[in-house]
N, CA, C and O atoms as a MOPAC input file, in Angstrom:
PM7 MOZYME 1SCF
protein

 N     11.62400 1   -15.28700 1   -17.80400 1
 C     11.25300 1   -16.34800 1   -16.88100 1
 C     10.33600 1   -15.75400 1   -15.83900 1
 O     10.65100 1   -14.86500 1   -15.04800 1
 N      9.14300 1   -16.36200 1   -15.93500 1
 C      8.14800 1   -15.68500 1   -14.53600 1
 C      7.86800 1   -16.49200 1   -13.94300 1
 O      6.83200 1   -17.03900 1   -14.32100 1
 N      8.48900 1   -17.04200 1   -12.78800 1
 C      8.97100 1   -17.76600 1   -11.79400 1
 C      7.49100 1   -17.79500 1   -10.79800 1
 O      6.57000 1   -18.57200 1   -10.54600 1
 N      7.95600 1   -16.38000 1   -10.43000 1
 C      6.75200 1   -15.81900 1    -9.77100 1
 C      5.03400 1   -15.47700 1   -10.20200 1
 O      4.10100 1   -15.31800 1    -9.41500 1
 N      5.00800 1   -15.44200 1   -11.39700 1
 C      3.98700 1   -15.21600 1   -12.04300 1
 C      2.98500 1   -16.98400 1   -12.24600 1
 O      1.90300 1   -17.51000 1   -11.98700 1
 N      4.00000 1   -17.19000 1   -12.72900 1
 C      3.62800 1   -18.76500 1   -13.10000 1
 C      2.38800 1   -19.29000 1   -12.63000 1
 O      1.28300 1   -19.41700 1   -13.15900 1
 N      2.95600 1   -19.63000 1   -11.23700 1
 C      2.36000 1   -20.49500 1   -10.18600 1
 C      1.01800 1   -19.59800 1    -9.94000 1
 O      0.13600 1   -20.28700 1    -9.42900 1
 N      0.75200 1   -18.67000 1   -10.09600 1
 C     -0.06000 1   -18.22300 1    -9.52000 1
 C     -1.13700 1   -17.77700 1   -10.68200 1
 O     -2.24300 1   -17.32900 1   -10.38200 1
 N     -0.75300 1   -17.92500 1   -11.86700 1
 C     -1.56500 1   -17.72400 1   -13.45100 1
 C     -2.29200 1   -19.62200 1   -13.68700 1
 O     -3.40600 1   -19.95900 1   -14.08800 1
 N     -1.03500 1   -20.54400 1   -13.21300 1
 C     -2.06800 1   -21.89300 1   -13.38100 1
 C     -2.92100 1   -21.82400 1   -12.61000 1
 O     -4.09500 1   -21.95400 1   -12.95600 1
 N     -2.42700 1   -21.52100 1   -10.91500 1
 C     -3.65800 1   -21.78500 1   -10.04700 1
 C     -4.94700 1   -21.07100 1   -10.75100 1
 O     -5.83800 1   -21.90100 1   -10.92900 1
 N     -5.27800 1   -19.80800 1   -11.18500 1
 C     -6.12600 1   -18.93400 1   -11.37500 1
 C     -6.34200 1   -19.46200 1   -12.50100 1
 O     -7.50600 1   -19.78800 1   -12.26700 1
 N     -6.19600 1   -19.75500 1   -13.36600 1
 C     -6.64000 1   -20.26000 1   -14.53900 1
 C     -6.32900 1   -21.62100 1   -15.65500 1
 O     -6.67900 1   -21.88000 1   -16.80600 1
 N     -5.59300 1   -22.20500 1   -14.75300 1
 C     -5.20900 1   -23.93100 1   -15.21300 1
 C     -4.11400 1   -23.43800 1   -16.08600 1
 O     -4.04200 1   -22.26700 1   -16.46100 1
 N     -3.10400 1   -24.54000 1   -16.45800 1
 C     -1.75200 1   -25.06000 1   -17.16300 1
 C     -1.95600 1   -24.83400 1   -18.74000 1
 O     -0.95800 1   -24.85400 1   -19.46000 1
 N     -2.89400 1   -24.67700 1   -19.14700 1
 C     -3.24900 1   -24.70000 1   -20.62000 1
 C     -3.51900 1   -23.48900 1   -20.86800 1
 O     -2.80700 1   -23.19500 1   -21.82800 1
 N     -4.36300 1   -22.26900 1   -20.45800 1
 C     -4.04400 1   -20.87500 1   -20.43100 1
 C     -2.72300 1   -20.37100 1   -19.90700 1
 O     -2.15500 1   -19.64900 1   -20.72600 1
 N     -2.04200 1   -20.55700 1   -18.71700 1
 C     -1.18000 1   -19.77800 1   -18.41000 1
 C      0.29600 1   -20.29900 1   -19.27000 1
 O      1.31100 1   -19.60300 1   -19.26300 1
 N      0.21300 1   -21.54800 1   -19.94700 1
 C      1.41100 1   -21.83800 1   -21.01200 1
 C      1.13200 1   -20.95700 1   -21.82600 1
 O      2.06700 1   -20.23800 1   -22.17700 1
 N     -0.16400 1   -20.71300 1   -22.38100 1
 C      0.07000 1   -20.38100 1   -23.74000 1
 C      0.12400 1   -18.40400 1   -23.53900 1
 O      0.30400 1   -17.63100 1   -24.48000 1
 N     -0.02700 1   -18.11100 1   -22.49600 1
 C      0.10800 1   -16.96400 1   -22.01000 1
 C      1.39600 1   -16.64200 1   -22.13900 1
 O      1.88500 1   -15.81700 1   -22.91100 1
 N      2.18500 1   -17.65300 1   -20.97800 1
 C      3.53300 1   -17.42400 1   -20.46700 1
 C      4.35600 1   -17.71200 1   -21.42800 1
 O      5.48300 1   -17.24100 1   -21.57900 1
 N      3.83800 1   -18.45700 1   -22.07000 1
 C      4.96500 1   -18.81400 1   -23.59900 1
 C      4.80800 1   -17.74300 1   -24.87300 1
 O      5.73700 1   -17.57600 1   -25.66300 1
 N      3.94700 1   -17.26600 1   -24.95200 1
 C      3.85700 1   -16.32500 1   -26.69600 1
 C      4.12700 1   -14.89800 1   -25.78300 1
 O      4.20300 1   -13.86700 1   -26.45100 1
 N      4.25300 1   -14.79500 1   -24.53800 1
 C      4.14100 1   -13.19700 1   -24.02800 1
 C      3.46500 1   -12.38300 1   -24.50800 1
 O      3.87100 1   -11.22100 1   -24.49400 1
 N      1.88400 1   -12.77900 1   -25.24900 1
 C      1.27500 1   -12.02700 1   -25.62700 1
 C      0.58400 1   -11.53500 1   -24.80500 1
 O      0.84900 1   -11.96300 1   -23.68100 1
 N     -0.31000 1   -10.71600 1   -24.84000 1
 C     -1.19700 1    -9.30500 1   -24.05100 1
 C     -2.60500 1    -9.74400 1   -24.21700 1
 O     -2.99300 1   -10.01800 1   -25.35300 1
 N     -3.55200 1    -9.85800 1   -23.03000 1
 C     -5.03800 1   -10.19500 1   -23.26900 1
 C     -5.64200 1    -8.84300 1   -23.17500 1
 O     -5.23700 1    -7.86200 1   -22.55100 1
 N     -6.81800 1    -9.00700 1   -24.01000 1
 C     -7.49400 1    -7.56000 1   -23.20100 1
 C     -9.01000 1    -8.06600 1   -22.04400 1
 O     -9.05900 1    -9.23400 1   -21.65800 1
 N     -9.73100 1    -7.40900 1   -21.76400 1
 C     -9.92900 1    -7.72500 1   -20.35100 1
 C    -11.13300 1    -8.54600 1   -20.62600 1
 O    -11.33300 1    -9.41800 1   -19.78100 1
 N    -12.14200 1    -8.47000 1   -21.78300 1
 C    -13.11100 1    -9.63200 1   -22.33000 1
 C    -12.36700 1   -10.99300 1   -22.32700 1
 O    -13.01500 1   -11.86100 1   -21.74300 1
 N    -11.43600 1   -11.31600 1   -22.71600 1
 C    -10.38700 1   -13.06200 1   -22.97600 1
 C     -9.76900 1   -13.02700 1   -21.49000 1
 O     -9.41600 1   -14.13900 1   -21.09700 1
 N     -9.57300 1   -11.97800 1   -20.60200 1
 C     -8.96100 1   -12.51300 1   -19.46700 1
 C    -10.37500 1   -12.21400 1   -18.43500 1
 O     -9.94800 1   -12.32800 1   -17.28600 1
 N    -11.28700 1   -12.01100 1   -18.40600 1
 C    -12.91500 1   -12.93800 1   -18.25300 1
 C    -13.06300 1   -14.08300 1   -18.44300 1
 O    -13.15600 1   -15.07700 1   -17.72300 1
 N    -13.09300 1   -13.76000 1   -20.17700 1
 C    -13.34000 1   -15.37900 1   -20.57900 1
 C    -12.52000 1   -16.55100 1   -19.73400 1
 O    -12.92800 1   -17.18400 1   -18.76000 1
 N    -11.47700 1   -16.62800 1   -20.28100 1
 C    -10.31600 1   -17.21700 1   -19.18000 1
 C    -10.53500 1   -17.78900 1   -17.78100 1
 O    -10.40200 1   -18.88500 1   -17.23700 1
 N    -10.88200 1   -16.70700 1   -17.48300 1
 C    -11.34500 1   -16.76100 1   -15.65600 1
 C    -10.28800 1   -16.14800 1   -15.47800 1
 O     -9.70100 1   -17.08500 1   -14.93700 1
 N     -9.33900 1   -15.11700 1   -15.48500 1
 C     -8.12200 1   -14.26200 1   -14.71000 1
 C     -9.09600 1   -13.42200 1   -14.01500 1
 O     -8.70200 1   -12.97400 1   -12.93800 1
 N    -10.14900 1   -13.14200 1   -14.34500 1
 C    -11.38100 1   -12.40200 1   -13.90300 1
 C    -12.60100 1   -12.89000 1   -13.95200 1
 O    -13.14000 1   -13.66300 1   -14.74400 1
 N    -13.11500 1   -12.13600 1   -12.64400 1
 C    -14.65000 1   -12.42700 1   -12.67300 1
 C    -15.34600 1   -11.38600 1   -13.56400 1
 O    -16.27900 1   -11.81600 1   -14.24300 1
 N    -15.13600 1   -10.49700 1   -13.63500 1
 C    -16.51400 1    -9.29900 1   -14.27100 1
 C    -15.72100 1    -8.00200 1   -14.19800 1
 O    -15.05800 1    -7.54800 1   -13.26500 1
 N    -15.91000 1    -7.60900 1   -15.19300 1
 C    -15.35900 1    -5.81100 1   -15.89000 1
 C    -16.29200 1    -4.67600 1   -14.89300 1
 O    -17.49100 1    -4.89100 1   -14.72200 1
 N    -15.55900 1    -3.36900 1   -14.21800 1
 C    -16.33700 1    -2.58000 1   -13.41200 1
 C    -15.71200 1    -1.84300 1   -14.13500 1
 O    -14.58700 1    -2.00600 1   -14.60600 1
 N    -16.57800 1    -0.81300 1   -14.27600 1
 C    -16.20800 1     1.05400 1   -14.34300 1
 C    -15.70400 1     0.98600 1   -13.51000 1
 O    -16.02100 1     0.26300 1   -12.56500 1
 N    -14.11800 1     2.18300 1   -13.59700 1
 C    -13.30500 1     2.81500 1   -12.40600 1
 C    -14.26500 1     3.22300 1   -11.69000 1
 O    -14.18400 1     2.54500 1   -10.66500 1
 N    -15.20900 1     3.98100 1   -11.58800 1
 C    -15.80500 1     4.73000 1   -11.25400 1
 C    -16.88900 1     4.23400 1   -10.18700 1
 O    -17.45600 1     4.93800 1    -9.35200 1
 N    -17.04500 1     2.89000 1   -10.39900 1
 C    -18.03700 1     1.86600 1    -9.77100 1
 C    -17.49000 1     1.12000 1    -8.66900 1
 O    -17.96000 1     0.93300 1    -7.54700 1
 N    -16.27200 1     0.67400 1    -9.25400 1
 C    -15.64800 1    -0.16200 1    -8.54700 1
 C    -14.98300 1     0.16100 1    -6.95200 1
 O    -13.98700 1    -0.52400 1    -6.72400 1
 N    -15.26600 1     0.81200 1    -6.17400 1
 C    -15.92300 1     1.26000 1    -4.73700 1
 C    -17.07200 1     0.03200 1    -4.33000 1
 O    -16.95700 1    -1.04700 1    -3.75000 1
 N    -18.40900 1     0.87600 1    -5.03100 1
 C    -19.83000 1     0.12400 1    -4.93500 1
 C    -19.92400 1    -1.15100 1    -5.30800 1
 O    -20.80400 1    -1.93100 1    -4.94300 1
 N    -18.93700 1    -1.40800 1    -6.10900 1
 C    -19.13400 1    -3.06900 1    -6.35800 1
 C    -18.73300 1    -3.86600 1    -5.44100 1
 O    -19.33700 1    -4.85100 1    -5.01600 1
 N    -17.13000 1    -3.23700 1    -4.92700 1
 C    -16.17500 1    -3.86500 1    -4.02800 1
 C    -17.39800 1    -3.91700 1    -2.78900 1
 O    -17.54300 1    -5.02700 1    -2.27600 1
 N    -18.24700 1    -2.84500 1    -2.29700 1
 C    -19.20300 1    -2.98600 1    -1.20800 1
 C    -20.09700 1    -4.16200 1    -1.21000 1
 O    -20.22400 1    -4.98500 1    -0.30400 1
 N    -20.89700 1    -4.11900 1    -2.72300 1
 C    -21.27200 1    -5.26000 1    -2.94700 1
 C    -21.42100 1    -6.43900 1    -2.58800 1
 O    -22.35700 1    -7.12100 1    -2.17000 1
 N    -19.85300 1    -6.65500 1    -2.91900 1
 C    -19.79900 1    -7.98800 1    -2.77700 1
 C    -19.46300 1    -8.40200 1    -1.36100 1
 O    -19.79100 1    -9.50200 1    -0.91600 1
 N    -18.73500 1    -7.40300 1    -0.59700 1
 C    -18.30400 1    -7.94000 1     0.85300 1
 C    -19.73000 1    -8.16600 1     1.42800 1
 O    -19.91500 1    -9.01100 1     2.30400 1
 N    -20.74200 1    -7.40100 1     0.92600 1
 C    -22.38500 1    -7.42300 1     1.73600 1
 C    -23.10400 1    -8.83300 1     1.12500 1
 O    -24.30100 1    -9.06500 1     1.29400 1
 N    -22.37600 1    -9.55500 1     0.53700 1
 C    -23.04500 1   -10.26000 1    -0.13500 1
 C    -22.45500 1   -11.93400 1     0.53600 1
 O    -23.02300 1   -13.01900 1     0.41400 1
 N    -20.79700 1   -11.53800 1     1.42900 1
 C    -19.76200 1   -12.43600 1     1.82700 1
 C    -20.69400 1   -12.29700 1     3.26700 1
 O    -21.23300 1   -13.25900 1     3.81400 1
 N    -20.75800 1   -10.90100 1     3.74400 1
 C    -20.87900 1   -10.96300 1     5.44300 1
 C    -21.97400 1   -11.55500 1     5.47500 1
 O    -22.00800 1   -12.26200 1     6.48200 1
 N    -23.61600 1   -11.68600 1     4.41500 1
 C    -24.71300 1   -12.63500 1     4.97500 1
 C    -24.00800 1   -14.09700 1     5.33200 1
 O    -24.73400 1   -14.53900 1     6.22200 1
 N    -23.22200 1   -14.82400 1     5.14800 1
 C    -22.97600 1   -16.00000 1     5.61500 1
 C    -22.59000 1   -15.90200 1     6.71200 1
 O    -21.97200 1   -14.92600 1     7.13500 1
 N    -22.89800 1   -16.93300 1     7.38200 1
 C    -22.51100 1   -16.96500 1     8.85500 1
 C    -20.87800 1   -16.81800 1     9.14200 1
 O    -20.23200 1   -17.34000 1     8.23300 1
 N    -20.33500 1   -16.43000 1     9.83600 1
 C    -19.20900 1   -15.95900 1    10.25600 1
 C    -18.41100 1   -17.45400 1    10.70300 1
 O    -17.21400 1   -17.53700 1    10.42500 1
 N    -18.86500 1   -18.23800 1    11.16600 1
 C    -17.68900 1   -19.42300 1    11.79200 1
 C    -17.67600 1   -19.95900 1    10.31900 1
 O    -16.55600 1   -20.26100 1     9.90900 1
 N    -18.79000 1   -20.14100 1     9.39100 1
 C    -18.68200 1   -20.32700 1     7.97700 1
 C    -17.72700 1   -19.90800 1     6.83900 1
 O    -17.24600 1   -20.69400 1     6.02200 1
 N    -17.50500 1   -18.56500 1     6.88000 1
 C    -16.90700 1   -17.75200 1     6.27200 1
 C    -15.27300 1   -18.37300 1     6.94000 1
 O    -14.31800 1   -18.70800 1     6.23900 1
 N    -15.30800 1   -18.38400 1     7.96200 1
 C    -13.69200 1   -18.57300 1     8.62700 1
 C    -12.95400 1   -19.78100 1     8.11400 1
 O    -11.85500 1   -19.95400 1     7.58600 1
 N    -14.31800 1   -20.82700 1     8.58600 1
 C    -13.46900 1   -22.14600 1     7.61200 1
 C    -13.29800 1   -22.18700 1     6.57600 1
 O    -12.20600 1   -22.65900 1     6.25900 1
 N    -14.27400 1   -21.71800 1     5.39000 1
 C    -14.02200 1   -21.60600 1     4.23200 1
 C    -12.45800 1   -20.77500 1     4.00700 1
 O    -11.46600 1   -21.29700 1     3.49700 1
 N    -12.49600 1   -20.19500 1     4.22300 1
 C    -10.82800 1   -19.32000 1     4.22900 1
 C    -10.16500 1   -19.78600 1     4.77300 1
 O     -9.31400 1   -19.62800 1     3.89800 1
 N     -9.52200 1   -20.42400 1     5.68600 1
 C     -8.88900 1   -21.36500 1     6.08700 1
 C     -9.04800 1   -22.39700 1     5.58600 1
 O     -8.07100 1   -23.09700 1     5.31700 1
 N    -10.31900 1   -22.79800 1     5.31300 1
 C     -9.78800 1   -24.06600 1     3.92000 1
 C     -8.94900 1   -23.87400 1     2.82900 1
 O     -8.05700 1   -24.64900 1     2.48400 1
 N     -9.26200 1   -22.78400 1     2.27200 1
 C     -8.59000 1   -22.29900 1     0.94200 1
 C     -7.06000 1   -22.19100 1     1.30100 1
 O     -6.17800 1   -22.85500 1     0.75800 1
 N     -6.82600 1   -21.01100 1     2.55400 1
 C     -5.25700 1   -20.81100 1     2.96200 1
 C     -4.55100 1   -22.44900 1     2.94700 1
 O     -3.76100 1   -22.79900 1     2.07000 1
 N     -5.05200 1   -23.44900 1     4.21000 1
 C     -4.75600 1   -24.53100 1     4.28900 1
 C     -4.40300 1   -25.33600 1     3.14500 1
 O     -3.41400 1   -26.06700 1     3.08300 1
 N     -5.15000 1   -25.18600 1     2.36300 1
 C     -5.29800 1   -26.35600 1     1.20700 1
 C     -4.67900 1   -26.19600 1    -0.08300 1
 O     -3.89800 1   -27.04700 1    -0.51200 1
 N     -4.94400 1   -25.28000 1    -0.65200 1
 C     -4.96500 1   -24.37700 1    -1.89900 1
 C     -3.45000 1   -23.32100 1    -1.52700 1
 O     -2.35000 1   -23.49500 1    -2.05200 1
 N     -3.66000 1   -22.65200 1    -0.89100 1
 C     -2.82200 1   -21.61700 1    -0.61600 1
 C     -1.30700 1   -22.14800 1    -0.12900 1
 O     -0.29400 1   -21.48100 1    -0.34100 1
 N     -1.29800 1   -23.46800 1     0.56900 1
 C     -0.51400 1   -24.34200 1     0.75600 1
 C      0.39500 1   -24.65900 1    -0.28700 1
 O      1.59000 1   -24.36300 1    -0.24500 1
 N     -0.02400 1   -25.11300 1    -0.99400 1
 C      0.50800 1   -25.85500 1    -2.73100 1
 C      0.96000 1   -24.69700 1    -3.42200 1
 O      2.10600 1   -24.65400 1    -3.86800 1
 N     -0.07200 1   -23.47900 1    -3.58600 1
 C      1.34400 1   -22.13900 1    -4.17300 1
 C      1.85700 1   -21.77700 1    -3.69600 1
 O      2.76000 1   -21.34700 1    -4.41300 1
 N      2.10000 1   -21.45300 1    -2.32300 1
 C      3.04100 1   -21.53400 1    -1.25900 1
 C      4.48100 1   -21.83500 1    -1.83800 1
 O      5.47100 1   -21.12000 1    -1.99200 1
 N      4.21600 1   -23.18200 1    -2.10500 1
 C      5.53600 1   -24.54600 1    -2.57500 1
 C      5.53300 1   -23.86600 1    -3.99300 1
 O      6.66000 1   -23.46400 1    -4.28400 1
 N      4.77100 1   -23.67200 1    -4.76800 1
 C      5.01700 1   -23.47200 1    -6.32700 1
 C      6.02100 1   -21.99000 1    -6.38300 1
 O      6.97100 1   -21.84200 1    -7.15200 1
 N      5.52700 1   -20.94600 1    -5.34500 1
 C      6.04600 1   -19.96000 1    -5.58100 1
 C      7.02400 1   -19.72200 1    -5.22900 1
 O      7.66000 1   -18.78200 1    -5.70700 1
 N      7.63500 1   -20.74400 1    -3.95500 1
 C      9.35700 1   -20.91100 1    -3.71100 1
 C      9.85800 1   -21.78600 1    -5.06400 1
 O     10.99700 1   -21.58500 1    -5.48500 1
 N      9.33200 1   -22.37100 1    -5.46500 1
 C     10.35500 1   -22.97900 1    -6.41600 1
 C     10.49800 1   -22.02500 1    -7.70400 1
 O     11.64700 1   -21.80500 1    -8.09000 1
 N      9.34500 1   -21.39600 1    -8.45300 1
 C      9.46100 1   -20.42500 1    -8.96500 1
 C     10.30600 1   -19.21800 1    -8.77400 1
 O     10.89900 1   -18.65200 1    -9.69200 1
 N     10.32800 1   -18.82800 1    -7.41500 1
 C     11.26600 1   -17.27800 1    -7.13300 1
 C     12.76000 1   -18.14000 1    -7.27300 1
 O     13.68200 1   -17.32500 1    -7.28200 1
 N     13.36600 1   -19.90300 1    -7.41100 1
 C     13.91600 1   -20.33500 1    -6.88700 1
 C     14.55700 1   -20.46800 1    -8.55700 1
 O     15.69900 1   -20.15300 1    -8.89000 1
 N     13.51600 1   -21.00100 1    -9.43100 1
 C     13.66000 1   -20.42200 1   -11.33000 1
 C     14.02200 1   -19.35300 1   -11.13300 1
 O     15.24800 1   -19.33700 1   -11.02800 1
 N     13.42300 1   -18.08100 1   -10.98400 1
 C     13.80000 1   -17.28400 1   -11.68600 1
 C     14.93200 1   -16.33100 1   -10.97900 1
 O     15.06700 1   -15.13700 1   -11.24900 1
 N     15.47300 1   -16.82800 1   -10.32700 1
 C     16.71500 1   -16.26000 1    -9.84200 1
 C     18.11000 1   -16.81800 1   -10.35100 1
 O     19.20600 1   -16.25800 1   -10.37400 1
 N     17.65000 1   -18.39800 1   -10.84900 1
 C     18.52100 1   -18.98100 1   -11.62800 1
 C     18.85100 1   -18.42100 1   -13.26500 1
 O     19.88000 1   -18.16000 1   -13.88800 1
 N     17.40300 1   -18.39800 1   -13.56500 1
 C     17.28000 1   -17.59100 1   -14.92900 1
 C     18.01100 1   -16.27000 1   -14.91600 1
 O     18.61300 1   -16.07400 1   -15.97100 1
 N     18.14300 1   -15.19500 1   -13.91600 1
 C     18.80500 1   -14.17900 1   -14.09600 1
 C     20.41700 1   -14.35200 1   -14.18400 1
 O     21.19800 1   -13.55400 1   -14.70200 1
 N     20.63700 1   -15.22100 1   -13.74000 1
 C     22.38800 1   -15.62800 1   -14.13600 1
 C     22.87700 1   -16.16400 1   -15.09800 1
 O     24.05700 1   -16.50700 1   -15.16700 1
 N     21.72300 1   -16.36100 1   -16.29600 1
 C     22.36100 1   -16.77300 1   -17.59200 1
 C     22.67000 1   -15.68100 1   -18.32200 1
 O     22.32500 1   -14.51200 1   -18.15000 1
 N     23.62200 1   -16.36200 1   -19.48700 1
 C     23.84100 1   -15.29300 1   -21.03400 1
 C     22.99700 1   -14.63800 1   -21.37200 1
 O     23.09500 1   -13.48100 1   -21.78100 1
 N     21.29500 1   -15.76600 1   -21.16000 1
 C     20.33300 1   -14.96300 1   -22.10200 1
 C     19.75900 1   -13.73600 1   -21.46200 1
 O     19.33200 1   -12.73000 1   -22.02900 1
 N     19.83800 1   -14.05500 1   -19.88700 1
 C     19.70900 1   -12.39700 1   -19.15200 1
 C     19.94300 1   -11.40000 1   -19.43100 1
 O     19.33200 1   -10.33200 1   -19.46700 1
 N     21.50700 1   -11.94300 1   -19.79700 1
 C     22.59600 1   -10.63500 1   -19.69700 1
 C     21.92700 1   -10.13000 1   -21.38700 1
 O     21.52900 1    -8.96800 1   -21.47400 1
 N     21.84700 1   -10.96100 1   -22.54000 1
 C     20.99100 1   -10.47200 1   -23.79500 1
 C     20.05600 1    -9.88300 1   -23.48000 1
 O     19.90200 1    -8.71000 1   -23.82100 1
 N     19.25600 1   -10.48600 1   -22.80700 1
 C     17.68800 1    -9.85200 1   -22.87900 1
 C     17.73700 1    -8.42600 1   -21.90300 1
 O     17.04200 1    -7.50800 1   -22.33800 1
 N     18.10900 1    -8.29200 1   -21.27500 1
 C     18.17500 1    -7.33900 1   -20.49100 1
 C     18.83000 1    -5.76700 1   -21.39700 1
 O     18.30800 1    -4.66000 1   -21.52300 1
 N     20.57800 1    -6.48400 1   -22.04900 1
 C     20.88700 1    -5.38300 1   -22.58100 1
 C     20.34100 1    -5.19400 1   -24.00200 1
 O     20.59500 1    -4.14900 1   -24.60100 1
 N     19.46700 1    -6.34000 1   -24.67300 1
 C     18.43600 1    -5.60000 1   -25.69800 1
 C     17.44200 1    -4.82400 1   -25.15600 1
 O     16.91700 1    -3.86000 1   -25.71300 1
 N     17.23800 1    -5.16800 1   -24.27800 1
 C     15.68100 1    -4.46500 1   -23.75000 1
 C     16.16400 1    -2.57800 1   -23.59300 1
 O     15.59600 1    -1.56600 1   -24.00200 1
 N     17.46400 1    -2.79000 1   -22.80300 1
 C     18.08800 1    -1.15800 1   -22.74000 1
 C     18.70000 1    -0.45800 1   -24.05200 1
 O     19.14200 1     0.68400 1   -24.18100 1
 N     18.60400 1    -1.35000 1   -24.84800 1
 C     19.51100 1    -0.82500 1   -26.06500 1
 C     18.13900 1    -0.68800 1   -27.04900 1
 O     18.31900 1    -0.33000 1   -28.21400 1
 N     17.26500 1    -0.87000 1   -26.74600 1
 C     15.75700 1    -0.80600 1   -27.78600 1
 C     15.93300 1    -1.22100 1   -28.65000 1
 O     15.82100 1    -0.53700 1   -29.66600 1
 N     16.45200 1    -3.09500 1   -28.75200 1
 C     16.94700 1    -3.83200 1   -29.88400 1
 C     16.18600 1    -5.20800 1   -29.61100 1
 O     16.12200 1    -5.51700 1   -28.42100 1
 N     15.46600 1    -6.28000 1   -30.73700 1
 C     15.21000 1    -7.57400 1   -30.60200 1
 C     17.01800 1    -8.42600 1   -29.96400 1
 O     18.16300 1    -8.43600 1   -30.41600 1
 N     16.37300 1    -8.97600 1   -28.81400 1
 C     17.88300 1   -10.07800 1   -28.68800 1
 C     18.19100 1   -10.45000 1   -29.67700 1
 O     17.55700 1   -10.24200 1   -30.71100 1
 N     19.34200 1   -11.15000 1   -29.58500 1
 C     19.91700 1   -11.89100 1   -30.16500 1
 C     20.12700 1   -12.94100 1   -29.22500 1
 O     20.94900 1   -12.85100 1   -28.31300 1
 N     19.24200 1   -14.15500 1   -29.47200 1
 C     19.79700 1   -15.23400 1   -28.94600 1
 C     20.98600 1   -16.33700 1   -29.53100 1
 O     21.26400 1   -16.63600 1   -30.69200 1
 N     21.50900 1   -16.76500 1   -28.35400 1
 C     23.24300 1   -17.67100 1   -28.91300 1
 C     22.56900 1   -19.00000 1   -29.83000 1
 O     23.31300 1   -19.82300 1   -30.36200 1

């Protein structure tokens, strides 16, 4: 159960990627989580300093009372609503840890065995 993950995989990339994510628990590699939008653009370790500079030089040309509302729009608006998604989520998956299938999944996971679900 990713309670916590959830809310914050639709916002970033809509209900139709992060189901089919959150449901098969399969693994993207970093071209499909581009594609996707989980990402903007692939950096060399090695780059990714100069890029990160980049782009803040690219944020600070906008005017500054500009920049403020825009971010405060987002916090306000946007950031608001996962706010709510991510209490109810931490609010799942704390419920989820008190079932049977926990107590399975957990002691397959330590026993290096597929569950057995009831």
């Amino acid at each position: 159960m990713a309670g916590i993950v959830s809310p914050l995989l639709v916002f970033r990339i809509g209900s139709s990627h992060a189901s089919n994510l959150l449901l098969t628990t399969r693994t993207i590699d970093t071209e499909e989580a581009r594609r996707i939008g989980l990402i903007h653009e692939i950096v060399k370790a090695d780059l990714l300093w100069a890029r990160g500079q980049e782009l803040a030089g690219e944020i600070a040309k906008g005017a500054p009372e500009a920049i403020q509302l825009t971010k405060r729009l987002l916090n306000e608006t946007i950031g608001e609503s996962v706010g709510t998604q991510l209490s109810a989520g931490a609010a799942a998956s704390a419920t989820a840890r008190t079932t049977e299938a926990a107590v399975e999944g957990l002691t397959a996971f330590l026993e290096k065995r597929e569950p057995k679900w009831l």
